[in-house]
matplotlib code that plots the C-alpha trace (Angstrom):
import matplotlib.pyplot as plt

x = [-46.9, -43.8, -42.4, -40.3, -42.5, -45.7, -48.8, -51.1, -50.3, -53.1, -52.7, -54.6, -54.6, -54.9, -55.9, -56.7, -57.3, -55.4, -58.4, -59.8, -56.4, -55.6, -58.3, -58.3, -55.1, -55.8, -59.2, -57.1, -53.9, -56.4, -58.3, -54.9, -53.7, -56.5, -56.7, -52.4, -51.8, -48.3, -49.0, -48.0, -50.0, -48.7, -50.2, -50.0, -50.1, -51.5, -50.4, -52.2, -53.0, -53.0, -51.3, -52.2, -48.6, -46.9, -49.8, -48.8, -45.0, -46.0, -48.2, -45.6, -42.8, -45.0, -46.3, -43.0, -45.3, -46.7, -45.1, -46.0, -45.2, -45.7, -45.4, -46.3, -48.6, -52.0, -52.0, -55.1, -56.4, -55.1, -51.5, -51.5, -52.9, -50.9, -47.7, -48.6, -49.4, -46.2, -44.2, -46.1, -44.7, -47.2, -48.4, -52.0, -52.3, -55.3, -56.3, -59.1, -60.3, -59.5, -62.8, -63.9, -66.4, -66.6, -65.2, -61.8, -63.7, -65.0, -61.4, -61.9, -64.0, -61.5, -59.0, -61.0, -61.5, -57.5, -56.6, -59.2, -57.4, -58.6, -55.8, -58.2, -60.9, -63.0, -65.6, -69.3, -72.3, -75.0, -75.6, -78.0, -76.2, -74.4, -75.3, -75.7, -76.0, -75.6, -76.9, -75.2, -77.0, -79.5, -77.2, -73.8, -75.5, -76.8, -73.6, -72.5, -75.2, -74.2, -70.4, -71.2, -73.3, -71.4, -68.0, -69.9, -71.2, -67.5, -65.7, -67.6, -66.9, -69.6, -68.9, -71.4, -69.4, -66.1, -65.2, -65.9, -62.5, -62.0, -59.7, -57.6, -55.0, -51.8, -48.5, -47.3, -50.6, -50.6, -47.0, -48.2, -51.2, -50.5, -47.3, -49.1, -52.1, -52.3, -55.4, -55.2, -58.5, -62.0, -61.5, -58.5, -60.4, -62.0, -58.9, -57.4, -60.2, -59.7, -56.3, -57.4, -59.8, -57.4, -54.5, -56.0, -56.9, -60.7, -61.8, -64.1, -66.9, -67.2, -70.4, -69.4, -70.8, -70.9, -72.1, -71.8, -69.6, -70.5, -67.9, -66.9, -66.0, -66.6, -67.8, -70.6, -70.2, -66.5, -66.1, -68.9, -66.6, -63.8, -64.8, -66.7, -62.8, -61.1, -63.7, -63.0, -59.6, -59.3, -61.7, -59.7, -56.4, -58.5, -59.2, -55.4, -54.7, -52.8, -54.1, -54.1, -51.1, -49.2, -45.9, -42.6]
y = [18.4, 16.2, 16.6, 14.9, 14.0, 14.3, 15.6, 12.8, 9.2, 7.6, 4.3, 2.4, -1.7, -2.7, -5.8, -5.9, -2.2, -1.0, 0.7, 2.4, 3.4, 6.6, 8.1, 7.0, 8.8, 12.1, 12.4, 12.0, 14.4, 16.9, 16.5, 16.9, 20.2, 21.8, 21.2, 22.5, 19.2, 17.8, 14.1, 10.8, 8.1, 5.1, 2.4, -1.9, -3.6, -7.0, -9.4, -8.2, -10.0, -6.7, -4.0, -2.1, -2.1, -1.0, 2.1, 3.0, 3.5, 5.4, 7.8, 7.9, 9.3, 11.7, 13.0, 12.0, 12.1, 8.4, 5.5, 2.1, -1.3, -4.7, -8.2, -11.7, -13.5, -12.3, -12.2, -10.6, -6.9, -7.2, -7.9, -5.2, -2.4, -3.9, -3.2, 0.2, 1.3, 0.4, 1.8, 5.0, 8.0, 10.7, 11.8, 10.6, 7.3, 6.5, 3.3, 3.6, 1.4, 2.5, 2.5, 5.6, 4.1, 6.7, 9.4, 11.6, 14.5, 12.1, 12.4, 15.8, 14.1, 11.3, 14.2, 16.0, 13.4, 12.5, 16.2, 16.5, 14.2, 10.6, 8.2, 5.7, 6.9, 4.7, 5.1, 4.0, 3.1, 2.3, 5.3, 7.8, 10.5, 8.6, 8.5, 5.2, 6.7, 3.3, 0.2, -3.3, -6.1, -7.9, -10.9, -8.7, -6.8, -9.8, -11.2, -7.9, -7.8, -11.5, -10.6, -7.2, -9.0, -11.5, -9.4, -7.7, -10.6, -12.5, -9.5, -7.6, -4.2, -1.9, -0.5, -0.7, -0.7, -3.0, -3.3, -0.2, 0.7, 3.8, 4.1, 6.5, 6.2, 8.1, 7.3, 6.0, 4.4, 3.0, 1.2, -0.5, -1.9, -3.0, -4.9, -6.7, -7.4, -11.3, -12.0, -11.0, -12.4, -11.3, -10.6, -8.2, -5.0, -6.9, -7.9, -4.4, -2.7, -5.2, -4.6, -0.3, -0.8, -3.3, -1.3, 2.2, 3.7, 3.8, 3.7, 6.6, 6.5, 8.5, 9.0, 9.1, 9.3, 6.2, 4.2, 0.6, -0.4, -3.1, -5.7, -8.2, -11.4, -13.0, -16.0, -16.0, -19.0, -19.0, -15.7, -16.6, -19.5, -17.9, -15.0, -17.4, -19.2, -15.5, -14.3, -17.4, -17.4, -13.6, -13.9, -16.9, -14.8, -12.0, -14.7, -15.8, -12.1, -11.7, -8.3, -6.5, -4.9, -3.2, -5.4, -3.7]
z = [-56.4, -55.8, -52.5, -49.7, -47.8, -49.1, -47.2, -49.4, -50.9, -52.9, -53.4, -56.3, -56.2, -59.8, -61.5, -65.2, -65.2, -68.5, -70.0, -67.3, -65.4, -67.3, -66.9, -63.1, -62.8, -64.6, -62.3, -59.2, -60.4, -61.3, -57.8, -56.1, -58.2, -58.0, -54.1, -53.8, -51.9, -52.3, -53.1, -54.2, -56.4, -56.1, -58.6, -57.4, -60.7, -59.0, -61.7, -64.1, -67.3, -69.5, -70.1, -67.0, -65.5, -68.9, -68.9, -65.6, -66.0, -69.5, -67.4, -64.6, -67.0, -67.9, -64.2, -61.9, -58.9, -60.0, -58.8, -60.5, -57.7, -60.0, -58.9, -60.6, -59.8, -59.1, -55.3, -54.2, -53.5, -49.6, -50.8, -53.5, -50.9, -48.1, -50.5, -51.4, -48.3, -46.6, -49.9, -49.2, -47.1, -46.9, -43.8, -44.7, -46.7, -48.5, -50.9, -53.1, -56.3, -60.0, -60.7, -58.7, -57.7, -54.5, -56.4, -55.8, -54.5, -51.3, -50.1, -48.6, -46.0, -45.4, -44.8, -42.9, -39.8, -40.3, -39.9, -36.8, -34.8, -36.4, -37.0, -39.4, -41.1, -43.4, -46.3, -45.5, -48.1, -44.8, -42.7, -43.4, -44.8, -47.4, -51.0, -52.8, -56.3, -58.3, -56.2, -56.7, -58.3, -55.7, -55.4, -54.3, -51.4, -50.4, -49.7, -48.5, -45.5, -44.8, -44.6, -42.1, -39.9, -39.8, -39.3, -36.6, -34.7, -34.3, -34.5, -32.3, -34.3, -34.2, -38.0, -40.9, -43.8, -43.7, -47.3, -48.9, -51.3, -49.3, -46.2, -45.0, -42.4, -40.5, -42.0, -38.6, -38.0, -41.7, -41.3, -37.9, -39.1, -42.6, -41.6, -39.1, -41.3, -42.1, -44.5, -47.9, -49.7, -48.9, -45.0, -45.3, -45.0, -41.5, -39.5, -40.8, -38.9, -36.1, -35.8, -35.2, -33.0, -31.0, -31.0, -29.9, -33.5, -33.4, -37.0, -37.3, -40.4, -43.0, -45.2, -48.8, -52.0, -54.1, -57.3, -58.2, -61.4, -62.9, -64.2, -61.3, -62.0, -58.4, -58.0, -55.3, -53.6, -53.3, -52.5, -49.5, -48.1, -48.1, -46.3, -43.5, -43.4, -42.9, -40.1, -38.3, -38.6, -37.8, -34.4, -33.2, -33.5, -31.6, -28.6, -28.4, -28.4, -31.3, -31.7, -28.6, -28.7, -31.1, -31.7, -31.5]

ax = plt.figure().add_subplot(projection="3d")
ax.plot(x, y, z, "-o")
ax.set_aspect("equal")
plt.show()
């Protein structure tokens, strides 16, 4: 699968995910072999408090087409994706959680709007032809219909999912956006899609298929505030203009 320039990068943001990552790997390798695409997994151990970053170089010597990025400390999913994504080099770029929680096979769809002409195309739980397979417990997608209307009222992005794990890019596109990208906490996936739609890459919406895995250890209430803080900050960098053009 291993090539120069491979037609696929996956990238994986990990935190504490030494159990589950193996398994993660071997679903996605398989995907990826069985559909002939020359790719690239890259793994972000996120300071991780476990083993996860020593079971990803193990794997990698085993399958040379894995890449394992660590740093220390923990410094948030947006960091980890923003790193893999910019140490990528496939022609399409695509992060998605170790959990599978929208599972390998949904990436046919993401590549499907990339090679039609789309330069972003993300995931989305919320329109009808998705598949919610799992729901989330009542108190997360309450917060999650706060943050999207929210995002959509100050933003003024017409999109209904903003933080599903599952978003594919351009390679070109991909190094633009994520070395501009500022947030790195709750609101990263938001400015992200803010920085698309501002720059002339429309993100275009995919239905997937998804299920809710349970083990998050977020705390409600500061996981609330701190989004509010993000969106704030993020629409008052829209009004100065800080995202209207592509910087050079």
């Amino acid at each position: 699968m291993a090539s120069e320039r491979p037609e696929v990068s996956l990238v994986f943001p990990a935190y504490n995910e030494a159990e589950s990552l193996v398994p993660a790997l071997e679903t996605a390798l398989a995907y990826l072999t069985g559909r002939g695409l020359s790719a690239e997994v890259l793994v972000v151990d996120d300071g991780s408090r476990d083993d996860t970053g020593a079971v990803g170089r193990a794997f990698g010597e085993e399958h040379p087409e894995v890449r394992v990025l660590s740093h220390s400390p923990n410094r948030g999913k947006g960091r980890a994706v923003r790193r893999g994504m910019l140490a990528a080099c496939g022609e399409f770029r695509v992060f998605m959680d170790v959990d599978l929680a929208t599972p390998i096979e949904e990436l046919d769809k993401l590549l499907e709007a990339l090679q039609g002409g789309a330069d972003v195309a993300i995931g989305t739980r919320y329109v009808a032809a998705s598949q919610v397979e799992v729901r989330q417990h009542f108190i997360r997608r309450t917060m999650g219909a706060a943050f999207r209307a929210l995002a959509r009222s100050l933003l003024r992005l017409p999109i209904s999912d903003f933080t599903c794990g599952f978003k594919g890019f351009r390679g070109p596109v991909a190094d633009e956006l994520f070395s501009r990208l500022t947030e790195f906490g709750w609101a990263f996936d938001a400015e992200l899609l803010l920085l698309a739609a501002r720059t002339g890459h429309p993100p275009v919406e995919v239905p997937v298929r998804w299920r809710d895995v349970r083990g998050s250890t977020v705390a409600p209430l500061s996981a609330a505030w701190e989004s509010l803080r993000a969106l704030l900050r993020i629409r008052a960098n829209d009004r100065r203009g800080l995202y209207g053009q592509a910087q050079t």
